[in-house]
N, C-alpha and C positions, 0 to 999 in steps of 0.2 A: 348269586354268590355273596355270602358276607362279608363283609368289612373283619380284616381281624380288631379283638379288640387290645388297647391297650393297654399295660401292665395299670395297676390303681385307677381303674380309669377316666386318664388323663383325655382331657380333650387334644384332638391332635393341633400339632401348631399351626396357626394361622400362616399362608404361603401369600408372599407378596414378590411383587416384581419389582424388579431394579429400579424400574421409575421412583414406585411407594418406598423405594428406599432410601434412592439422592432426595428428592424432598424432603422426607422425614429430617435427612440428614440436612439438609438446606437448611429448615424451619428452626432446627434444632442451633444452629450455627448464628441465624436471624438474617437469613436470608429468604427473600420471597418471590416469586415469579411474580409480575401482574398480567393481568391479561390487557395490556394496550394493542390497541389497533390506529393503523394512519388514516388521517382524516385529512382531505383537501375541502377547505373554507375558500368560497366561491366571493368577491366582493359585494353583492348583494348582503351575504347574508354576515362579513366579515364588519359591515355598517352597522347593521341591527345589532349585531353581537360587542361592535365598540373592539376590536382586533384586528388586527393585517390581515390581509391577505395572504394565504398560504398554507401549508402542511403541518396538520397536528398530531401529538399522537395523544392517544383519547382514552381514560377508560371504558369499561361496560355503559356507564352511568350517561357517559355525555362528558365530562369534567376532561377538561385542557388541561394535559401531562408536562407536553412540552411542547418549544414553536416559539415562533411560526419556522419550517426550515420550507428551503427553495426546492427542493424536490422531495418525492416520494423515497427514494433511495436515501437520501440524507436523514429523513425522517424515520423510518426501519433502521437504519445503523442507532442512533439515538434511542428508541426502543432498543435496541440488541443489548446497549449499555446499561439502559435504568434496568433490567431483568438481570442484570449480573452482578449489579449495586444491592448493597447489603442495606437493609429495610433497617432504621433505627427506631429504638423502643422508646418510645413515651414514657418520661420519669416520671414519676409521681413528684408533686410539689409537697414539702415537708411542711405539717400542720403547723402553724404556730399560738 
């Protein structure tokens, strides 16, 4: 069966879902989700790293968001916040 086709033919419009939308609209706003995730730093390795011991939350990268907090839970709420915090833009410094 064909496709009808459209009047002038227009391509038909891109169909996006509600998510592609609040984004869009989020990015548009200057808002940004990050993808952090919670990290518990063991004292071994809280030595080597020169940090306390305790709960980070992390980007992809490895790089220390925020912390140390005392629990896993405490550390997810703190994530829950910086993802609803609106991303600030980098000014440009005026040439002189």
């Amino acid at each position: 069966m064909k496709k009808p086709v459209r009047p002038n033919h227009e391509p038909e419009p891109k169909k996006t879902s509600a998510v592609d939308r609040r984004s869009n609209a989020n990015l548009k706003a200057g808002y940004s989700m990050q993808n952090l995730s919670p990290r518990h730093v063991k004292t071994e390795e809280s030595l080597r790293l020169g940090v306390v011991s305790g709960w980070y939350s992390t980007k992809v990268s490895g790089t220390f968001v925020s912390g140390p907090h005392d629990s896993e839970a405490e550390c997810l709420r703190r994530i829950a916040e910086i993802d609803l915090a609106p991303v600030k833009a980098a000014k440009a410094k005026p040439v002189e």
